[in-house]
C-alpha positions, 0 to 999 in steps of 0.5 A, a space after each residue: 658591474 655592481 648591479 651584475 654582481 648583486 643581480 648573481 648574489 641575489 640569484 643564487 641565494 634565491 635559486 639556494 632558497 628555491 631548491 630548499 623549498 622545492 626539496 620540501 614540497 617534494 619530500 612533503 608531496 612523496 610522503 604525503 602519497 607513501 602515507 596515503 598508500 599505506 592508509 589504503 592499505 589499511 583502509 581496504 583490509 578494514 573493509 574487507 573484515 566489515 564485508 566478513 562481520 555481515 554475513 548472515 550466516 554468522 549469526 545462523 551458526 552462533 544461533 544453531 551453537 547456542 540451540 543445540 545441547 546448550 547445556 552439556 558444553 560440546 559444541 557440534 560443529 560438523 555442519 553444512 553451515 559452519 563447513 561452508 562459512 570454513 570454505 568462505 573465509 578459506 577462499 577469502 584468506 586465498 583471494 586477499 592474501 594479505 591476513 595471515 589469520 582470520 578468526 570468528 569468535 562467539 560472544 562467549 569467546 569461543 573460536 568458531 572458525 579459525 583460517 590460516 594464510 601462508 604464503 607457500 602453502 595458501 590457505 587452510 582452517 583449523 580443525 576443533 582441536 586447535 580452536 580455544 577460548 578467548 575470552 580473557 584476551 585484552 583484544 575480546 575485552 576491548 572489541 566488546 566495547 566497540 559499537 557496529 561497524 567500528 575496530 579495535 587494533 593493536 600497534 605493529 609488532 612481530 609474529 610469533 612461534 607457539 613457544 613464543 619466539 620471534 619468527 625469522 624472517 622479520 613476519 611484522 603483524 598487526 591485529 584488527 577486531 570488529 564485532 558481529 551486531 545486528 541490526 538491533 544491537 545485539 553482539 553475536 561475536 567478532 572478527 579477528 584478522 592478522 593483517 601481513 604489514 611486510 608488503 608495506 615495509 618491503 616497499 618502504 626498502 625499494 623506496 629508499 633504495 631507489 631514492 638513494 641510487 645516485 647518490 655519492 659520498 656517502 650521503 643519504 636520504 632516511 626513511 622510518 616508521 614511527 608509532 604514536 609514542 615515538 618509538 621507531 618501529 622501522 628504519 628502511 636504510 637500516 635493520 628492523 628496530 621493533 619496540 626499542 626502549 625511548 632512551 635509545 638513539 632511535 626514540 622521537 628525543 633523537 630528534 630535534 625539538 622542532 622534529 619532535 612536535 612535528 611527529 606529535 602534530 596532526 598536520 603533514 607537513 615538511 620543515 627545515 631544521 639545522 639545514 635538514 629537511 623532515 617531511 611527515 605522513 600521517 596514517 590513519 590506522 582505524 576511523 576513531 579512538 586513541 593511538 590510531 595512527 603511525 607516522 612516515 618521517 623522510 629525513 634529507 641531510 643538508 650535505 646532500 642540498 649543499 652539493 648543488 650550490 657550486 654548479 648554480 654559481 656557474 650557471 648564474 655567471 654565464 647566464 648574466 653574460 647571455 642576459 646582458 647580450 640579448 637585451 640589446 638584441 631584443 631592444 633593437 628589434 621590438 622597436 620596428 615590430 611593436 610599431 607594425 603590431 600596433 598599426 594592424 590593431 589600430 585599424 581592426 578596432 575601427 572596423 569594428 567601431 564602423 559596425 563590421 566585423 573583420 576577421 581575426 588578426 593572426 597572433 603567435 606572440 603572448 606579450 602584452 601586444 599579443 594579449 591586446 591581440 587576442 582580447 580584440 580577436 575575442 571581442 570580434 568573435 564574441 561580437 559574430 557569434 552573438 549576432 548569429 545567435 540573435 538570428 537563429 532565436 529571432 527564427 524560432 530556434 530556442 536550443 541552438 547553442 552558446 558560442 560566445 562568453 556568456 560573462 558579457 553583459 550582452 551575450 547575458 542579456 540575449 541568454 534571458 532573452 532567448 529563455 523567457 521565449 523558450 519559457 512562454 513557448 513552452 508555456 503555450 504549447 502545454 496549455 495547448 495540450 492541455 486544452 486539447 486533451 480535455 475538449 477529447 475527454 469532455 467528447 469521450 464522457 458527453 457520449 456515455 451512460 454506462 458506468 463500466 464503458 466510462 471506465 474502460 475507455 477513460 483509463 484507456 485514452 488517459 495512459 495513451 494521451 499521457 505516455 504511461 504505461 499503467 492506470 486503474 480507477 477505484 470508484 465510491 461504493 455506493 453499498 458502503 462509503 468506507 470502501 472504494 471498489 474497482 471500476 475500470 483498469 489499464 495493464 493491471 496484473 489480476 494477481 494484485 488487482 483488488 477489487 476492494 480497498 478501504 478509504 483508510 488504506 494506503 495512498 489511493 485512501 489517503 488521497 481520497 480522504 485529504 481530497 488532494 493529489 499524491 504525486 510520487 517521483 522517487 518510487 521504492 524498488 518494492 513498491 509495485 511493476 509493469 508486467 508484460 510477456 518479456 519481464 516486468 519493472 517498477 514504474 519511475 512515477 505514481 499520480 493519484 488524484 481524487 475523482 470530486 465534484 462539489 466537494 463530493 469524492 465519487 472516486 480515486 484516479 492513479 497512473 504509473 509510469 516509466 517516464 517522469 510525469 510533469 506538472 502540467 501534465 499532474 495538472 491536466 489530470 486534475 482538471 480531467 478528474 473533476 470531469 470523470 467525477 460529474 460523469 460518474 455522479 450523473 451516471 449514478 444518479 441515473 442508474 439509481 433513478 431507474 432502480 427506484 423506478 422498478 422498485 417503485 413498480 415492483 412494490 406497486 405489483 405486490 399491493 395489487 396482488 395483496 388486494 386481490 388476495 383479500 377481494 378473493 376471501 371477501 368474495 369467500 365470505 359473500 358465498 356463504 353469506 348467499 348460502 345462508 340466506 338461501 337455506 333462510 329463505 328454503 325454510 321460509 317457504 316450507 312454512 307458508 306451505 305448512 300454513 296453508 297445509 293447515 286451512 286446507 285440512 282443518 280436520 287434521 288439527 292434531 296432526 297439524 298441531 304436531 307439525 306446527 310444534 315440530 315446526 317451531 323445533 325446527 325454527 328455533 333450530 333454524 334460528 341457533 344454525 343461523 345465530 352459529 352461522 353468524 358466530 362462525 362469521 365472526 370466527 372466521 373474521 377473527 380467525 382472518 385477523 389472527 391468520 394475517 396477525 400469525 402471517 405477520 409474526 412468522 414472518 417477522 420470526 423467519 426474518 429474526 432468524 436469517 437476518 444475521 450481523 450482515 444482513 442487518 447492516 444490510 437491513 439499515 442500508 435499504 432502509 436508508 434507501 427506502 427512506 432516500 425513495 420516500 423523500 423522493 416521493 415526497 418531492 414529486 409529489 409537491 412538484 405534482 401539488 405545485 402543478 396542480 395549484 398552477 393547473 388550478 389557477 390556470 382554470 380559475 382564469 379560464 372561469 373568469 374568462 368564460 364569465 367575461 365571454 358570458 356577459 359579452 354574449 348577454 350583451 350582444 343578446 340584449 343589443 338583438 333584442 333591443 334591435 328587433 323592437 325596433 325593427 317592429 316598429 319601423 315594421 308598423 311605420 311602414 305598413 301605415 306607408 305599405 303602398 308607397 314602400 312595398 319593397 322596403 317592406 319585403 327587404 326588412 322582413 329579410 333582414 328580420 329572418 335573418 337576425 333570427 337566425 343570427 339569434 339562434 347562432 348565438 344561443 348555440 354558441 352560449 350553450 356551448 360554451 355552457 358546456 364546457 364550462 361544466 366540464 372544467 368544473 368537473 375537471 377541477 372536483 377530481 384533480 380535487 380528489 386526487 389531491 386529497 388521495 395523494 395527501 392521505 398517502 404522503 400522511 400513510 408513507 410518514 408513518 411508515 417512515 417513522 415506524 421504519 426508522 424506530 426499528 432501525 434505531 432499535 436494530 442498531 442499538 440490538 446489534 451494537 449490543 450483541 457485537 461488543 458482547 462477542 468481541 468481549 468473548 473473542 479476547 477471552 477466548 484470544 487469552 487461552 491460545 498459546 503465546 508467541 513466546 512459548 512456540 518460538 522457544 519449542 520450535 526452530 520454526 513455525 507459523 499458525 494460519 487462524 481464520 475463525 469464520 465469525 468473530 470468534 471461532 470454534 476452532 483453538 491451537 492448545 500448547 504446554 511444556 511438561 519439561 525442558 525437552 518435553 512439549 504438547 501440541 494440539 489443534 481443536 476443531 469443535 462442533 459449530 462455529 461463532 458463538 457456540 463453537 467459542 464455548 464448546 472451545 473454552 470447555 476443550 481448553 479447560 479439560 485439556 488444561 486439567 487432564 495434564 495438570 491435575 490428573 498428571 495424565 502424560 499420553 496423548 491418547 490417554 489425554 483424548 479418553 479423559 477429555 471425551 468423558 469431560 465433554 459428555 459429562 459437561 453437555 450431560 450427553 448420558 442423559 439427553 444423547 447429543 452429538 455435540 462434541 469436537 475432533 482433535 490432533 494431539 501430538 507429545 514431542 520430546 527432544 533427545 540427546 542424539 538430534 531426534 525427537 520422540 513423537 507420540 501421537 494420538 487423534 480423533 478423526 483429523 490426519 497430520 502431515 510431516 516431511 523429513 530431509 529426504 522431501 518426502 511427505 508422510 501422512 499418519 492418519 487418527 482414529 476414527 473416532 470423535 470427542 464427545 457426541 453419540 457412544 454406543 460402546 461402553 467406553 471408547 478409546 484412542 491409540 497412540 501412535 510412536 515414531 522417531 523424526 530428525 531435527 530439521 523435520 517439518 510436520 503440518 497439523 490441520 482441522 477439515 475448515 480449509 479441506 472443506 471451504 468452496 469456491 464459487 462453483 461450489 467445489 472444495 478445496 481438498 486435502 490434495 491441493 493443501 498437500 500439493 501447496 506444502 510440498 511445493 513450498 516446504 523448504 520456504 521460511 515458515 512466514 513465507 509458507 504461510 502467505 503463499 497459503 493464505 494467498 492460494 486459500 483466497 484466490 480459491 475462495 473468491 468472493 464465496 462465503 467461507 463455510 468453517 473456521 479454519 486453522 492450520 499449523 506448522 511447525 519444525 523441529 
């Protein structure tokens, strides 16, 4: 019984203390979650001020007030932007219904926009009456010094009519800032809300209205709202208390001590004091600085604990009656069945003991008995599943899945163990593939010798074989070894396919340069698409691998791809990339032979026609040496004729006498012609020399005249294949010497064999001579015994006549072999002299080697010189252009397209500002280009310079007189009447008052191009006249021509280099098609309008050479 009593004692003071802690939790838990409400409140209504500070039309306006009249202090707000940003922020008051203003202010304070909520009335902006400067408001002061992204708020408090009484009903408000920045820091103003906290409280009313509905006694839970300083701002079960002096009873010292530190503490927590129960939530009213949060305090009296006291005695005593009753009960039942429970475990745990794996024993019981149950039955199905998925891996099935609890150290041993065999599988599949794909390669690349058809069926079966859906191949320029130029493509759009790129640029260069792959995984938005008729994509995956062979890079391999390209994969492209590198290098090497083999023979052709050149003047010269002695020999014969004249006719001595005087006349004029002949022969030797010396120079001047900058580097590289050919050369001809030394020993041993074979033979001769001496003597024995061996006889005479014969066979045979032997040594003299002939050409070919390399080097030193000197005369002539500064300043926008056709250029842009409003602009296009362009430019710059700032001279077409007389005084066209000169557009524009600009304009022989608001391109055309040159009235004139344009207008100025440039065909670029450019683009940004051109200019131009420097301007007012 006492232990009955004690057992209710303890269970009601624990079953009090339990209710106690219970209450806490749930007051902490419902406060926690009513702060929380509000912190969202709060949070959203800061997002939505953020999502309003971005607009990029906020900055436009505050740009557009600053731009226009800045100095006259009328802000003009009657436009389309600041109209609709006035309907953006009306729209979003309508939608969120939860700022009862919202204002943007300017940096200088000054209210832009400025909308109005109500709740009958919705939404609507002030007009610019209404809108005042804030600039001395504590909240403007404050939000300044608050960074991107961050607020400044106010505490709680009352909305406001104009004369400053408080709005009935209760309108409680609270103020948020944030400033407008950009992304460089710099403060364009700010955004100022209302933020309506009525909701809030109204729902803090219901809350406790709801809290306190069954309540009785009068006996009530409380619920405020606190600030930072512990001044009640709201009591729900009671009036609005806003702002109440600290010394009254609904200050923070009303409370408990304990209470007090609990609102001071950053924690939300509930406590129990003096039987009470306070329960506190922080909300957070901004993401930094002080006094940045208010505080939900939820009271519960003791009174209301304490009426449950009496119902939980009641409850305790019965509930000890009924506990004492059925713990009878249930000990006399659990006896029979733990023991029948237990029988049934018992005889499960040795089925699995014997191996087997019975089926679950069916449980419903979670007592310890049940829990041994259903262990057990965890165990037996473990034990199944783990044998079931032993068999499906043994049988190859690597992704069957875990039924079993992968904690067992058995289930974690065969999760391993099906891994590693998925792993090597995997392993050996992909090595498979792997090998598989380079044995098709390597057949695709043994069967090839074009360079293109490599390309073209490589890229090809590398996406197929890879699943990709995009490659190209750059190969190594043989031309330059800084550019790698396009081989061969797979799905690639011709609008971004490049045909050259730079080792230097970008990835492809970056991996040709490190010699390593560039596999990229996470590519960019931006970085590029596949493109097909339905849309086009970015790839997921980028491969870029360098084509190397020994150390060698022959190229740049990359594949684009939807899918993810794994490593294996990256491997395999890189073992096939040193394969497509061998085939490159062995097709080039190839493709150069055959080169150098033409060329060799072409050259070869030139000197066989050389020489028969100089045969055919040789022969010139042998006829008149005929002819002169042939008209030697004609005069010969008449003075034998004369001589004999003179035996015959003795008597005529006189007469002969005068015949043999004139005679001698006409031998000694016979000797001066023949002398002269022989001069003239040497004259005409001379002259020969000179004509070839002439030939020479000439040709050497034609040269130095057509060979530019390019063609000299041009120069260089064929001298550096010349020099590779002469290497060549003199490789196979000391592959041609070797043979010729092993053909040469090879002989020497045929002579040391035919010398042996001669002494064999000498031999046998002497062996025969010695035999027939013999033969005689024994012929001589047996005529002595001719009687007895008379058959003998006739028998060795046979075998006489017959080693006579054998004699006769074997002179022939040494006569033979004579003769041959005298053929190889005539062999070896002209393999002799061809040696030497091949020697005395390598020793020429030297020489030219060296003579060629000293004009080398003297051509680079030479060009090296003349382009540091006109990249020196390019930064001078870069420091007359205009700054970028000065045409931001003059102009809303603008954008100047420069593309001189050399170095420098003789074409400029020319800029002053006269006045605040006032500016010139011009654009130059000179006579020439490169160099002297460059100087006729500095001369147009200076004079343009000193007409306005010297002579004060303000029209533009007064400006273009004076300027035209300065060009032919410089040039002294006067005296020596050149056309050399320059055409020029030149335009004044000054802004006024009203929003439009004052153009005068005023041009020689160049038209410029405007559009106003309507899209309407207008042309004004120049006089047709040009600065400087031929003048054949006595003093020329320029117009000026006046006209009014519309702020917002965009006009174009332009020279005739972009009107004039060819494409490949030859065909111009034409005004039309530049006109047709500007109006398809004008209502683009500026920067944008300029790529578009350039874009279009390159795709005209192709590979053409540019034909002029080309300049083109626009701007807007």
């Amino acid at each position: 019984m006492i232990a009955v009593v004690i057992y209710g004692w303890i269970s009601t003071t624990e079953t009090t203390n339990t209710l106690h802690a219970q209450a806490q939790k749930k007051a902490n838990s419902e406060i926690k979650n009513e702060a929380k409400r509000f912190e969202n409140y709060f949070t959203s209504a800061r997002k939505d001020l953020l999502f309003l500070s971005k607009l990029p039309q906020l900055k436009n306006l505050v740009k557009q007030n600053q731009d226009t009249l800045p100095k006259i202090g009328v802000r003009k707000t009657s436009n389309d932007l600041l109209i609709n940003l006035k309907h953006t922020f009306t729209q979003f008051a309508n939608s969120r219904k939860i700022f009862s203003n919202i204002r943007f202010i300017d940096s200088n304070g000054q209210e832009l926009i400025k909308v109005s909520y109500q709740t009958n009335g919705g939404a609507s902006f002030a007009d610019d009456q209404e809108l005042k400067n804030c600039k001395g408001e504590a909240f403007f002061v404050k939000t300044r010094q608050v960074t991107r992204g961050n607020f400044h708020h106010t505490l709680p408090g009352l909305r406001t009519n104009r004369q400053g009484g408080v709005l009935k009903p209760w309108q409680p408000t609270m103020l948020y800032a944030t400033p407008v920045m950009d992304n460089n820091s710099k403060h364009w103003g700010m955004i100022v809300a209302d933020l309506e906290l009525r909701p809030l409280l109204n729902d803090l009313e219901q809350w406790e209205k709801d809290d306190n509905r069954e309540n009785k006694n009068n006996v009530y839970t409380h619920l405020s709202l606190i600030d930072p300083y512990g001044t009640t701002i709201y009591n729900a079960n009671n009036t609005i208390l806003w702002k109440k002096p600290a010394s009254q009873s609904d200050s923070n010292t009303a409370y408990p001590s304990e209470v007090a530190l609990l609102l001071k503490s950053p924690e939300n927590k509930a406590i129990e004091v003096a039987n009470n129960i306070y329960a506190t939530g922080k909300i957070s009213l901004t993401d930094s600085g002080q006094d940045n949060y208010l505080v939900l305090l939820y009271e519960i009296p003791g009174k209301l604990l304490n009426q449950s006291k009496k119902l939980i005695l009641w409850f305790v005593i019965i509930g000890i009656i009924i506990l004492v009753v059925g713990v009878i009960i249930i000990v006399l039942l659990s006896r029979v069945h733990i023991e029948r429970r237990l029988k049934i475990l018992q005889n499960h745990v040795k089925q699995l003991m014997q191996g087997n794996t019975p089926a679950e024993i069916p449980t419903n019981i979670e007592d310890e008995i049940g829990q041994i149950t259903t262990e057990i039955n965890l165990l037996t199905r473990n034990i199944h599943q783990m044998v079931s998925f032993a068999d499906r891996v043994g049988t190859g099935n690597y992704d069957t899945e875990i039924a079993f609890n992968k904690d067992i150290v058995l289930g974690t041993t065969l999760i391993k163990m099906r891994d590693n065999l998925r792993v090597s599988a995997e392993k050996q599949d992909k090595n498979k593939w792997v090998n598989e794909g380079l044995a098709h390669f390597s057949g695709i690349l043994r069967t090839q010798d074009d360079l293109k058809e490599v390309g073209n069926e490589v890229i090809l079966e590398v996406v197929k074989y890879l699943n990709a859906h995009q490659g190209i191949i750059y190969q190594l320029s043989d031309d330059n070894q800084e550019e790698l130029i396009f081989l061969a493509a797979y799905s690639f759009d011709k609008e971004i396919q490049k045909e050259k790129i730079s080792i230097h640029d970008g990835l492809a260069g970056q991996a040709f340069r490190q010699k390593e792959s560039i596999h990229i995984t996470d590519v960019p938005a931006e970085y590029g698409y596949i493109k097909s008729v339905l849309g086009k994509a970015s790839p997921k995956n980028v491969l870029i691998v360098p084509l190397i062979v020994q150390e060698q890079v022959e190229g740049v391999l990359e594949i684009a791809s939807f899918n993810m390209i794994e490593d294996y994969e990256v491997q395999f492209v890189t073992q096939l990339a040193e394969a497509i590198a061998v085939t490159i290098s062995s097709v080039k090497s190839s493709e150069k032979t055959t080169k150098l083999l033409r060329k060799s023979q072409e050259s070869e052709q030139a000197l066989q026609k050389k020489e028969e050149t100089l045969k055919d003047r040789m022969n010139e010269l042998e006829a008149a040496q005929k002819e002169v002695e042939f008209k030697t020999q004609q005069i010969e014969e008449q003075k034998k004729q004369i001589e004999k004249s003179l035996e015959e006719k003795t008597e005529q001595t006189e007469m002969l006498l005068a015949q043999e005087e004139e005679m001698r006349q006409n031998m000694e004029e016979l000797q001066a012609t023949q002398e002269a002949m022989s001069e003239k022969q040497r004259e005409l030797e001379k002259a020969k020399k000179k004509l070839e010396v002439n030939e020479q120079v000439l040709k050497k001047a034609y040269k130095k005249a057509r060979d530019r900058e390019l063609e000299i580097k041009q120069k260089n590289e064929e001298l550096k294949a010349q020099e590779e050919e002469i290497r060549q050369n003199m490789e196979e001809l000391k592959a041609t010497q070797e043979a010729m030394e092993r053909k040469q020993l090879e002989l020497e041993s045929a002579n040391k064999k035919l010398a042996a074979n001669e002494k064999v033979l000498k031999m046998a001769y002497e062996q025969v001579k010695e035999s027939e001496t013999e033969i005689r003597q024994k012929n001589e024995e047996i005529l002595k015994q001719s009687n007895v061996l008379e058959e003998a006889k006739d028998e060795l005479e046979r075998k006489n006549k017959k080693m006579a014969a054998n004699e006769r066979v074997l002179k022939k045979a040494y006569e033979k072999i004579r003769s041959q032997e005298q053929g190889l040594k005539d062999t070896i003299n002209q393999l002799q002299t061809t040696e030497e002939e091949l020697r005395q050409n390598m020793e020429e070919l030297q020489t030219t080697q060296e003579a060629l390399q000293d004009k080398t080097r003297s051509l680079e030193v030479k060009n090296k010189l003349i382009t540091n000197s006109i990249n020196y005369a390019k930064n001078i002539q870069t420091a007359i252009l205009p700054k970028k500064e000065e045409m931001e300043n003059a102009f809303a926008d603008y954008y100047v397209l420069y593309m001189p056709k050399d170095i420098v250029s003789g074409d400029f842009y020319w800029f002053r500002q006269v006045s605040e409003n006032t500016v010139y602009l011009a654009i130059v296009d000179c006579t020439g280009h490169g160099v002297p362009g460059a100087l006729m430019s500095m001369i147009g710059s200076s004079l343009l310079n000193r007409t306005i700032s010297e002579r004060k001279i303000l029209a533009p077409g007064k400006i273009l007189e004076n300027v035209h007389m300065g060009i032919r005084a410089r040039l002294r066209q006067a005296e020596a009447n050149s056309g050399d000169g320059m055409v020029i557009s030149l335009a004044c524009i000054e802004r006024k008052t009203d929003n439009m600009f004052d153009i005068t304009f005023s041009a020689a022989k160049q038209n410029i191009y405007y559009i106003e608001e309507d899209g309407e391109m207008k042309t004004i055309k120049g006089d047709r006249k040009s600065i400087g040159g031929w003048q054949r009235e006595s003093y020329r004139t320029f117009s000026d021509q006046h006209f009014q344009l519309k702020k917002g207008t965009k006009i174009y100025f332009t020279t005739d280099g972009i009107l004039d440039n060819p494409n490949p065909r030859r065909k111009r670029f034409g005004e039309k098609y530049l006109k047709h450019i500007i109006m398809e683009n004008h209502n683009l940004p500026f920067e944008t309008q300029k790529q578009i051109l350039a874009e279009r200019l390159a795709a005209h131009q192709q590979d053409a050479d540019q034909r002029d420097d080309i300049t083109v301007i626009g701007i807007q007012l």
